[in-house]
C-alpha angles and dihedrals in degrees: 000000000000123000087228094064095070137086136194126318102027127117124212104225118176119216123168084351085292112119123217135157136264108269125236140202103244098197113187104010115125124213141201121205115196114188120212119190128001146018085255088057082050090054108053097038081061097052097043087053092065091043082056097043091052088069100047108279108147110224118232138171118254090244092066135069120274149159101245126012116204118205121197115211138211125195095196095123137005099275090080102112087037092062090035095055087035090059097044095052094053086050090063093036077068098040115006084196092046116128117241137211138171131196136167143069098319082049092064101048117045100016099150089057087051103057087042088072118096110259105021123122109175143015133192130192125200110318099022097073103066089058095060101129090069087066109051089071086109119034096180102131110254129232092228124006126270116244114204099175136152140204105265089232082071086059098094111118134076134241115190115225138175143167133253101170105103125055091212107049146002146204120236115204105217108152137016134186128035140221106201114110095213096172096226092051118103087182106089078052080049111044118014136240133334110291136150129189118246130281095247101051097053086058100054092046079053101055086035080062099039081051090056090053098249106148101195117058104183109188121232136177127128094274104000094173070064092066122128092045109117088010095147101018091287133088088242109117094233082179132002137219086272100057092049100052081049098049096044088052084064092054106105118217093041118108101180135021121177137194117233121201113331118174121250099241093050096041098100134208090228091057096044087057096051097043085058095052100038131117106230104007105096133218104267131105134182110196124176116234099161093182132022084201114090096203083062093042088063093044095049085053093235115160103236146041128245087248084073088035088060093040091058100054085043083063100049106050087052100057086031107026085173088044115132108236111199128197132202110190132165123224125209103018122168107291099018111150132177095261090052096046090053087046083054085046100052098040096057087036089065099036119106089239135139106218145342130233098212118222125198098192111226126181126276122198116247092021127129082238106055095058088049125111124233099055118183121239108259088229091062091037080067099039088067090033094070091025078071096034084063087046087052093057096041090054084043093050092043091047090053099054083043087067096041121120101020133099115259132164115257120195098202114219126214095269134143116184114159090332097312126127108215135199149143133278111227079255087050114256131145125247139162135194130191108291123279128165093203090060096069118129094353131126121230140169111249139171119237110227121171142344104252127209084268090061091244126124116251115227144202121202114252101184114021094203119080116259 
């Protein structure tokens, strides 16, 4: 951190050689948080709001006026700075003095653009952010922005996180970092190396979430099949995936507990057969595949082959036949040809799976593949881009009539569409029912009807009494 950055009253304290600043009670100052990206983003917005709110920030929603606005970055495409600009614009359009930061991924890597853009005051990379509060000691608007980063390699250490926002479901921050070197991913520059938080401590944020009545807890974290790596400040696995999903089935207070994306070649057996067998984990996976072309595998770096990738759906569908199977795949990488994009097709088109997220790669700076050959022309990026993205509704379609007709349990989300309530079956499909507020955040049996013109399964209520 340089000494010019700062302005009065700071006070420059050194701890660990690290230098940070005197904190300050801040009493009466409201502030917004906006969240960009993933469920992990989600996570730990929501756990550097409570921080916040502990010393004596006032919370308040984007949409209202407030002191500061926060907004929580991703760096996942190349959008990033337009929905960073975009954001920032509609904070002043509240409050025109409000004091602006920005954090994230996007934060720490490309900070100096940040700052460079009007209206911004401060901007914090990796570790920073989680240190906000120490900022916010001075909220005079700044000329240019302040920019508090450090090198990634100073990213080492955990911060548990997790979100409250939602009666329904939260995210549960288990895992952070990644060392894989996948030559389109910005996030090991992001985010740093490969860590978890202890055993212990996501427990106890399990059982602090079952406490608050929120009956779906859905892990989250970079690489979370990774878990147990940095777990107390070293690379030695001290517990793996495994051990975890055993050890949150056993938290009382909890219904349902989900998996998010957990890469192919780190998705067990071992745990495949206990998820189906578990008392609280339901049957859905989201497992990335990226390419259904071995030649662009390779040269995405990805630590597998679709052979495995094959094998693990395989596997899946015979311990969880109703199981949802989601894919995440990227159109248009360096080197796709024609040939390699019907190879991904076909190969999707044939796999037992629920539903696609679509990808159209786009370049990232400081990545293997932006400095590739062979680029593919962004208008044909697009064109297989929505060629999947038609496959995608077809296998979602196929996997909810699938599902029609039988009893499934619905936990039904506060949320009100034409006069609809929606929520998820334990395998992931959509339903609504006609609209009833005592049915919030309640499980229930239901029947599945019929696909409506939404896309969404009707549904009837089997058991009127929550289950």
């Amino acid at each position: 951190m340089d000494e010019h950055f700062l302005r009065p009253p700071y006070q420059i304290l050194h701890l660990n050689s690290r230098p940070y600043l005197c904190p300050m009670e801040m009493n009466g100052h409201t502030i917004a948080f906006h969240t960009l990206g993933c469920k992990l983003n989600f996570s730990e917005t929501a756990g550097i709001a409570r921080d916040i709110s502990q010393r004596g920030f006032e919370q308040v929603d984007f949409q209202q006026v407030a002191d500061v606005y926060v907004i929580n970055t991703c760096s996942v495409t190349q959008n990033a700075d337009k929905e960073c600009r975009y954001w920032v614009r509609k904070a002043l359009q509240k409050n025109p003095d409000a004091y602006v930061a920005i954090i994230g991924c996007y934060a720490q890597l490309q900070p100096e653009e940040i700052a460079q853009i009007q209206g911004v005051d401060l901007v914090l990379g990796a570790t920073e952010k989680f240190k906000l509060h120490q900022y916010l000691q001075d909220l005079t608007k700044n000329e240019l922005g302040e920019v508090h980063s450090c090198e990634i390699n100073e990213a080492d250490f955990y911060v548990s996180a997790y979100s409250l926002g939602d009666r329904t479901r939260a995210f549960l921050k288990v895992q952070d970092g990644c060392d894989y070197k996948c030559t389109y991913c910005t996030i090991p520059k992001a985010r740093g190396v490969s860590r978890s938080d202890s055993l212990d401590n996501v427990l106890a944020n399990a059982r602090a979430i079952a406490d608050q009545g929120i009956r779906e807890i859905v892990l989250t974290g970079v690489n979370i099949g990774d878990y147990g790596k940095g777990e107390h400040g070293n690379k030695r696995h001290e517990h793996t995936f495994l051990d975890l999903v055993q050890a949150l089935d056993e938290v009382p207070g909890l219904d349902r507990l989900r998996i998010s994306s957990i890469e192919p070649n780190l998705l067990k057996d071992e745990t495949i057969r206990f998820v189906a067998q578990s008392r609280h984990f339901v049957p859905h996976f989201h497992i990335p595949l990226q390419s259904g072309s071995n030649k662009l595998l390779r040269r995405m770096k990805r630590r597998y082959q679709r052979e495995l990738y094959a094998d693990r759906v395989a596997q899946i569908r015979h311990h969880l036949p109703d199981a949802a199977i989601g894919v995440d795949v990227i159109c248009g990488f360096p080197g796709e040809t024609e040939e390699d994009f019907l190879e991904t097709y076909r190969f999707l088109n044939d796999l037992e799976i629920s539903y696609l997220h679509v990808f159209t790669y786009s370049q990232r700076p400081g990545t293997e593949a932006d400095a590739m050959s062979e680029q593919v022309p962004y208008a044909l990026r697009k064109k297989r881009s929505k060629t999947l993205r038609v496959l995608s509704f077809k296998k979602r379609r196929a996997f909810y009539e699938s599902q029609l007709h039988t009893p499934h349990q619905v936990l039904w989300e506060d949320n009100f569409k034409a006069g609809y309530i929606t929520g998820y079956t334990e395998n992931y499909v959509k339903v609504k029912a006609l609209w009833d507020p005592d049915l919030v955040n309640q499980k229930q049996v239901v029947n599945l009807t019929e696909i409506d013109d939404d896309g969404l399964v009707r549904a009837t209520i089997a058991s009127p009494q929550p289950v």
